[in-house]
C-alpha positions in Angstrom: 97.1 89.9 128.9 97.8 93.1 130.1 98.8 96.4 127.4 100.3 99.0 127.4 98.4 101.8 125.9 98.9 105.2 124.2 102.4 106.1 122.1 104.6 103.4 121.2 107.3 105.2 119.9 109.2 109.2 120.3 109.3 111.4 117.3 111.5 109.9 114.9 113.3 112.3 112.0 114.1 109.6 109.1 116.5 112.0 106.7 116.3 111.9 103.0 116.6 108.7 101.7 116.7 106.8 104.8 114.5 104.0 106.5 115.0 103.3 110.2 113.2 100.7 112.4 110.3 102.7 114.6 109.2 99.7 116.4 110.1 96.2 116.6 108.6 93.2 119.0 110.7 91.7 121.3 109.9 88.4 123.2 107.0 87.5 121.7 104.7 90.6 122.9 102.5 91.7 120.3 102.3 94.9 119.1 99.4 96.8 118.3 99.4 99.9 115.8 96.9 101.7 115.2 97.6 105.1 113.6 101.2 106.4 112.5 101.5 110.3 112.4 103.9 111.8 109.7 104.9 115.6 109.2 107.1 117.6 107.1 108.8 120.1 108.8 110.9 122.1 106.1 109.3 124.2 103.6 109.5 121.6 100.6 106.8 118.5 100.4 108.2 115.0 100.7 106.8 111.1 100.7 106.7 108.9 103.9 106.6 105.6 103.3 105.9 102.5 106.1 106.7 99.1 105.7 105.5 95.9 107.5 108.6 93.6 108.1 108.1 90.2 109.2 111.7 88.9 111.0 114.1 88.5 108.5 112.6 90.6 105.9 114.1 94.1 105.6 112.3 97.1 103.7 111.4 97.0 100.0 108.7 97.3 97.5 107.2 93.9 98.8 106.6 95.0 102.4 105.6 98.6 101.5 102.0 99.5 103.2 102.2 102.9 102.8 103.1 105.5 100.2 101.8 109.2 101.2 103.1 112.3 99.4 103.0 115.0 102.4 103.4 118.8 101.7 105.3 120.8 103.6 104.8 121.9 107.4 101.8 119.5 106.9 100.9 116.1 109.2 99.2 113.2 107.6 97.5 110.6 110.1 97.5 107.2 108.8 95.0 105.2 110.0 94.0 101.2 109.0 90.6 100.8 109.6 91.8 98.0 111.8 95.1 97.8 113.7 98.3 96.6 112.4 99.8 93.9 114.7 103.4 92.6 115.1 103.5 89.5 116.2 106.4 87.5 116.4 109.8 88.4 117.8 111.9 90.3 115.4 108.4 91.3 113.5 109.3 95.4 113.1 107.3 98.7 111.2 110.2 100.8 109.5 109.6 104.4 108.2 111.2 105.7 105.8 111.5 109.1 103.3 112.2 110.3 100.1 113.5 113.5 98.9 113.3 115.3 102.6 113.2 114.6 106.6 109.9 113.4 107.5 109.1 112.9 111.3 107.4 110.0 112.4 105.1 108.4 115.1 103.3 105.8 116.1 100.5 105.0 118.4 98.5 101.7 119.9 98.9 99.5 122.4 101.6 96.6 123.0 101.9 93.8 125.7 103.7 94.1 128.9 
């Protein structure tokens, strides 16, 4: 099995109120996440929030991994003490934000 290593994804801006896909697996290459990186850039604090979706399953309070209140111009590294992994086609992480832009992104590794 050969990976892929390093950053999975670009910056992502998820606007107020929004969650957006940030990665999602596609023919049954596994994914391997192993910290996401969040930041407020404005000058008021928000909440980033990350959900594990399983195919099928969009975004809500029963997929929710992740809650972190972030102050502004501050980055917060989330980091499982073991990495998340997507496994089956369709499997996706979505980011999302509360009351302001937050910028996500995610690193680990993923099969080629």
């Amino acid at each position: 099995m050969a990976l892929e290593r390093g950053k999975l994804s670009d910056v992502v801006q998820v606007a107020a109120g929004a969650t957006v896909g940030i990665i999602t697996v596609a023919s049954s290459k596994k994914v391997y996440v192993k910290s996401i990186i969040c930041h407020v850039p404005g000058t008021v604090a928000g909440k980033g929030q990350v959900y594990f979706c399983p195919v099928g399953v969009t975004s809500g309070p029963t997929n929710k991994i992740f809650d972190v209140d972030i102050n502004a111009g501050e980055t917060v590294l989330l980091e499982p003490s073991y990495p998340l992994v997507l496994d089956t086609t369709g499997d996706s992480l979505q980011v999302g934000a509360t009351s302001v832009a937050v910028n996500f992104m995610i690193t680990g590794d993923k099969e080629s």
